[in-house]
N, C-alpha and C positions, 0 to 999 in steps of 0.2 A: 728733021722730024718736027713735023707743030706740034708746038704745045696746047694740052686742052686745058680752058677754064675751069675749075670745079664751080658748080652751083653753089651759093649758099646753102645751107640746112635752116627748115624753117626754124622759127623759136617754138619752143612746148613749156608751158607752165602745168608742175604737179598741183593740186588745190586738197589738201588733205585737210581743210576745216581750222588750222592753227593761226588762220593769218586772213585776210581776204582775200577772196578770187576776185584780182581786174585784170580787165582786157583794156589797154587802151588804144583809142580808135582815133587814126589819123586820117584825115584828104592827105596826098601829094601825088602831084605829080595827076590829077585828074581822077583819083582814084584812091577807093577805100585800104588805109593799110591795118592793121591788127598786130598787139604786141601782148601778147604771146598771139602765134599765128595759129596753135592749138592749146585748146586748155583739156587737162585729163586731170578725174575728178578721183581721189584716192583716199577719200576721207572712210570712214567705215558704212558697212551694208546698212541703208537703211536712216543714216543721221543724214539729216536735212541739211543743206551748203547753199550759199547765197552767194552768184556773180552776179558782179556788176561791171556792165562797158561803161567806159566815161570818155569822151569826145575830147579830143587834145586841139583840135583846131577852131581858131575863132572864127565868128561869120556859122557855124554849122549847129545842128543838132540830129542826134539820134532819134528817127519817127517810131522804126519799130524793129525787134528781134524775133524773127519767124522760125522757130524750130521744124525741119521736118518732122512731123510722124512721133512728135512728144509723148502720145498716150498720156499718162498722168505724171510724170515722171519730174514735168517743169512747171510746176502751179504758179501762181500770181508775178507774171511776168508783165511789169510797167514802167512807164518814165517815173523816176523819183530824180527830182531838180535838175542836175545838170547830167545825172547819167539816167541809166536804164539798166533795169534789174529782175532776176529770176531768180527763184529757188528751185535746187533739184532735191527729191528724194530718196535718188539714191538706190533705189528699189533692186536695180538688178543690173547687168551689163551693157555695152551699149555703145553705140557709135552714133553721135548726131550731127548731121550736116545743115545748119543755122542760115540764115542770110541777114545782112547788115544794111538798113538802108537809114540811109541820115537825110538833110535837106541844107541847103545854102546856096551860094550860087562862088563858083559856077555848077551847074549840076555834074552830079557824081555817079554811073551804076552802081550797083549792090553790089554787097562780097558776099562767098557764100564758104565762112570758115568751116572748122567740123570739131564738136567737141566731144570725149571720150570718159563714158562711167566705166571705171577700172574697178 
């Protein structure tokens, strides 16, 4: 009988407001990686939470974090010094599929994580 590999299971970080939401954002291997590979957002309805990604590799920087289809939910998302930052409001439930594009060389695709209002 073959044996099969199990997959890893992504990481997931809870961000319920008591601590900071980071995501830290790595190149290897040609490629953007993310740690937590999901963030799910469990702070209460409606109280405003601030993530921030912060670039763990040298040589790189974070250009921009594109939420899909935000509505108003992610306001004043921008670079502050070495990372990049968003506030959610919380407002209501929610699934959102992000994309991560950094710059350095050698050049890298985007990743397109997905973060969860619980």
């Amino acid at each position: 009988m073959r044996s099969i590999e199990p997959f890893a299971r992504p990481t997931a970080k809870g961000c319920d407001g008591t601590g900071e939401c980071i995501v830290k954002v790595s190149v290897v291997d040609l490629s953007i990686k993310v740690e937590p590979e999901y963030v799910i957002f469990n702070n209460g309805r409606n109280n405003t939470i601030k993530i921030k990604w912060e670039i763990q590799t040298s040589g790189y920087k974070i250009d921009a974090i594109e939420i899909q289809d935000p509505g108003t939910e992610f306001p004043d998302c921008g670079p502050e010094g070495n990372h990049y930052s968003c506030k959610n409001k919380h407002t209501t439930l929610g699934v959102y599929k992000y994309k991560i594009k950094v710059s350095g060389q050698p050049a890298v695709p985007a990743l397109d994580p997905w973060m969860v209002n619980d």
